[in-house]
C-alpha positions in Angstrom: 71.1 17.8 157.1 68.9 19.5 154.1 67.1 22.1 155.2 64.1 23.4 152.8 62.2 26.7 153.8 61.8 30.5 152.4 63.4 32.0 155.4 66.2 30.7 158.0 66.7 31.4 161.8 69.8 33.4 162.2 71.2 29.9 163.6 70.5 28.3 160.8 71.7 30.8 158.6 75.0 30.2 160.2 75.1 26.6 159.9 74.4 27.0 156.2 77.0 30.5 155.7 79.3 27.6 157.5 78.4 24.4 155.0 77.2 22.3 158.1 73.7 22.0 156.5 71.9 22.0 152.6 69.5 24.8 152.4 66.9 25.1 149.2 65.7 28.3 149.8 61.8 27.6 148.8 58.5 26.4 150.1 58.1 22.2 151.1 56.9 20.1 148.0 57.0 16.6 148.7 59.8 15.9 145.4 62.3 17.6 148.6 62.1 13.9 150.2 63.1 12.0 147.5 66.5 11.6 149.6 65.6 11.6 152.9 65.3 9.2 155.3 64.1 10.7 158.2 61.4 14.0 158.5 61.3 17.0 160.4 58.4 19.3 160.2 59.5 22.5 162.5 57.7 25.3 160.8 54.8 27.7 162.2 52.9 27.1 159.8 50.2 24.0 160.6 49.0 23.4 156.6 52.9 23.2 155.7 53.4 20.9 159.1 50.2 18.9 157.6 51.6 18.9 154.7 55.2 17.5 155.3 53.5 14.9 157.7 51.4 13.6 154.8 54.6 13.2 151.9 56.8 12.0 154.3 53.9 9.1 155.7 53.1 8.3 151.6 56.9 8.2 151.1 56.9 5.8 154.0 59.4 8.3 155.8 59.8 8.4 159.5 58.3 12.1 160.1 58.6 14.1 163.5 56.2 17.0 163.5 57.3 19.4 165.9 54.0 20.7 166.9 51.6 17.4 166.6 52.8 14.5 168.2 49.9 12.2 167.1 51.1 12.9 163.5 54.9 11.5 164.7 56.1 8.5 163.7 59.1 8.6 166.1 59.8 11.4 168.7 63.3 12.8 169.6 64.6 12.3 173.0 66.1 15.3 175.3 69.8 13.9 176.1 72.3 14.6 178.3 76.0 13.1 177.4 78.9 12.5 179.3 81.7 11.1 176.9 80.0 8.0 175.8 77.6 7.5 178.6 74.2 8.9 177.1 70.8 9.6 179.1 67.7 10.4 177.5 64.5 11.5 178.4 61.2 10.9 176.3 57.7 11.6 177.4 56.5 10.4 173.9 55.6 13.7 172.5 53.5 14.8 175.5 55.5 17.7 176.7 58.8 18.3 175.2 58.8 20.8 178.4 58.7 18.1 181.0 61.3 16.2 178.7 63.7 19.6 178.7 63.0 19.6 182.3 64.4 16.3 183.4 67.1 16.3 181.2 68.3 19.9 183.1 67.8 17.8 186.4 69.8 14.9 184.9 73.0 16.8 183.7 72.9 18.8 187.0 73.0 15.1 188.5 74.8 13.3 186.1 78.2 15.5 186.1 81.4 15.2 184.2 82.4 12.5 186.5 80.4 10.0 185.0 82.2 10.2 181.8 85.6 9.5 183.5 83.5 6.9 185.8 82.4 4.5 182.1 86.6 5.8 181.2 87.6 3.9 184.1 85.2 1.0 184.0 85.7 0.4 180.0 89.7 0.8 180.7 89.1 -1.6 183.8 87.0 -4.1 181.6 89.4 -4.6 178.2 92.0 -5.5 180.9 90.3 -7.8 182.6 88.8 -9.4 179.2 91.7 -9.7 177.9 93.2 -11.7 180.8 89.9 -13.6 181.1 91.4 -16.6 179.3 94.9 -16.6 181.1 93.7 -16.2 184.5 90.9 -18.6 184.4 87.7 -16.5 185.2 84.4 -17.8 184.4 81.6 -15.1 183.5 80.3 -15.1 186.9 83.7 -14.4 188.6 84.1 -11.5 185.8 80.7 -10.1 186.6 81.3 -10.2 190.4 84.8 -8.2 189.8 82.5 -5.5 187.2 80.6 -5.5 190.4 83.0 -4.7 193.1 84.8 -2.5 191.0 81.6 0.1 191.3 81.6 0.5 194.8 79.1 2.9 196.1 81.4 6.1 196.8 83.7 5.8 193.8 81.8 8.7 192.0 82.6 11.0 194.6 85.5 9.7 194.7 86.2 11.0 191.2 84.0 13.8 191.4 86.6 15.3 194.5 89.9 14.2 192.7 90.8 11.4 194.8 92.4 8.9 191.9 94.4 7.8 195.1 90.8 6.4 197.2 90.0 4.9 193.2 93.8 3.4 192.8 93.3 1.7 196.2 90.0 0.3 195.6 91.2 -1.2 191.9 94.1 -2.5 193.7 91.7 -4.3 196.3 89.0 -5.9 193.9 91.7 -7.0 191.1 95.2 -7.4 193.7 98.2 -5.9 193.2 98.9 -6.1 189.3 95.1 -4.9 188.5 95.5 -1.7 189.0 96.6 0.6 185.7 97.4 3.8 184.9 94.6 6.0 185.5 96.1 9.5 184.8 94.9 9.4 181.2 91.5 9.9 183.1 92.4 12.3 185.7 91.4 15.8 184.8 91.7 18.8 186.5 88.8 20.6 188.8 
């Protein structure tokens, strides 16, 4: 990320102290998107958020103005991620409030046992893909085990710790040999 302004937040200052961003320590001209491909105005400064939003539309950038959303050309989603399970919330510039505000519901919701809940599933799935052609399951029969396999207390059943209540349901919608290791996934409360 290239940062361009006369002044830094001290968080920013870090990140470039640390070489996690570019930072040209001057005011916007438009020559500063000549290698961009995507635009964030975040100043407090409207003429230099005007500004940016105008080069970055003649440059046929993507631009996100932080403070107008009818001069965005994409806005930026509040997300919550668990592993690789990703929610997000976008109220299409409206209130980035309301958008903060849902996404604080949603990972208050949306705990850590989600992540080891798409763990299990994706471990669950390769194995039974894998096995699709040997054991003769059509794509219904495979959608109806995906299915099963998400029965409707198996979140808290991760949530509490009780990989034995999830080993006995695995066993019971794939049999006996379905059932894998799962204490890769198991992590302590």
């Amino acid at each position: 990320m290239h940062v361009v302004s006369p002044l830094l937040s001290p968080l920013l200052r870090k990140l470039a102290d640390d070489e996690q961003i570019t930072w040209s320590e001057k005011r916007f001209a438009a020559a500063d998107l000549q290698d961009a491909y995507l635009v964030f105005a975040a100043t407090d400064d409207r003429k230099v958020q005007e500004k940016v939003a105008r080069a970055a539309a003649a440059a046929g950038l993507p631009v996100n103005v932080a403070d107008s959303p009818a001069d965005c050309t994409f806005h930026v989603p509040a997300v919550v991620r668990r592993g690789k399970l990703t929610l997000a919330v976008s109220t299409g510039g409206e209130s980035p409030a309301v958008a903060a505000m849902v996404r604080r519901q949603l990972a208050r919701q949306y705990g850590e046992e989600y992540r080891l809940l798409l763990e299990l599933i994706a471990l669950l799935r390769r194995r039974i893909l894998d096995h699709a052609d040997t054991d003769g399951q059509s794509a219904a029969d495979r959608k109806i085990l995906f299915k099963n396999l998400l029965h409707d207390d198996i979140v808290s059943w991760i949530r509490d710790g009780q990989w034995d209540l999830v080993t006995s349901h695995v066993r019971a919608v794939l049999g006996p040999d379905g059932a894998c290791d799962l204490s890769s996934l198991e992590q302590p409360k």
